[in-house]
C-alpha positions as CSV (number, residue, x, y, z in Angstrom):
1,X,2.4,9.5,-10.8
2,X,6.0,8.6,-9.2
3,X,6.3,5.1,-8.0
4,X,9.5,3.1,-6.5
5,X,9.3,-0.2,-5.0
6,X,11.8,-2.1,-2.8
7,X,11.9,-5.6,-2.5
8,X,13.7,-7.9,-0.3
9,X,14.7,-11.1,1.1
10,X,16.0,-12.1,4.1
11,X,17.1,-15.8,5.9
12,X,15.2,-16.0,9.1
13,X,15.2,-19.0,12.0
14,X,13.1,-21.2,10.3
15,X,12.6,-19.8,6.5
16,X,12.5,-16.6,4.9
17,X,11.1,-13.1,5.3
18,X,10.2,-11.1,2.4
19,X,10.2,-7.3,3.4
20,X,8.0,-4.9,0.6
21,X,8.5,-1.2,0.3
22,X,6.3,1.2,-2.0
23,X,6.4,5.0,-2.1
24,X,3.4,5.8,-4.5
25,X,2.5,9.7,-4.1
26,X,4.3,10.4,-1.4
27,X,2.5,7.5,0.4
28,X,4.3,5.0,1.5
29,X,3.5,1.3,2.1
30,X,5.2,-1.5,4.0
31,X,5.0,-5.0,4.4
32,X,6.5,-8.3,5.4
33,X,5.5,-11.8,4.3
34,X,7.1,-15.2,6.0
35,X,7.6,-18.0,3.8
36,X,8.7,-21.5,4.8
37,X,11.1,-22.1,1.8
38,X,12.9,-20.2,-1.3
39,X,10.5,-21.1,-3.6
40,X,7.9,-19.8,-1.7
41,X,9.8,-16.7,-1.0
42,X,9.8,-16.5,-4.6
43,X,6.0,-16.7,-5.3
44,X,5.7,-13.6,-3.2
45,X,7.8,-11.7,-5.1
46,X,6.4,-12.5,-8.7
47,X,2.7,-11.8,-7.0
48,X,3.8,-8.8,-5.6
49,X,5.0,-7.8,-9.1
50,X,2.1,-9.2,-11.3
51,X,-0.2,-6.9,-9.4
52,X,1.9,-4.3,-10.1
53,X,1.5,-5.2,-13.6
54,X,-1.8,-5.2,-13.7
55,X,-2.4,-1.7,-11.9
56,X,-0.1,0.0,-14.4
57,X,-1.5,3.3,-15.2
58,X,-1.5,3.5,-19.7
59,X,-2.8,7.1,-19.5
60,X,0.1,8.5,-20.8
61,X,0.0,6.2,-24.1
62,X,-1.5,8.0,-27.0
63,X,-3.3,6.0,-29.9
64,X,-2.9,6.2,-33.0
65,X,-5.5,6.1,-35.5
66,X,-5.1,5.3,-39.3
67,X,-7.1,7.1,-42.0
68,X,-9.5,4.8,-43.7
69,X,-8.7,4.4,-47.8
């Protein structure tokens, strides 16, 4: 699965504008949130990335058992 993400943000009149970019499988995704202040600009961004973190696909790790003594 290939995934890139873009992430920006921008000064607007009155605030901020945080523009998203994804390209997941040849499919990509755009968005743009408005936030009043920089700190709210910035609670955008972390949520944007902890839901990446929780949708990260682990099928490639292998486990690893132990033999039993």
């Amino acid at each position: 699965m290939f995934s890139e993400q873009h992430i920006e943000i921008r000064p607007a009149a009155n605030g901020y504008v945080v523009s998203y970019n994804e390209l997941r499988n040849n499919i990509e995704t755009t968005a743009e949130f408005v936030a009043l202040d920089i700190d709210e600009a910035l609670d955008i961004v972390r949520d944007l990335f902890s839901q990446e973190e929780s949708s990260i696909d682990l099928s490639n790790v292998v486990e690893e058992t132990f033999p039993k003594n």
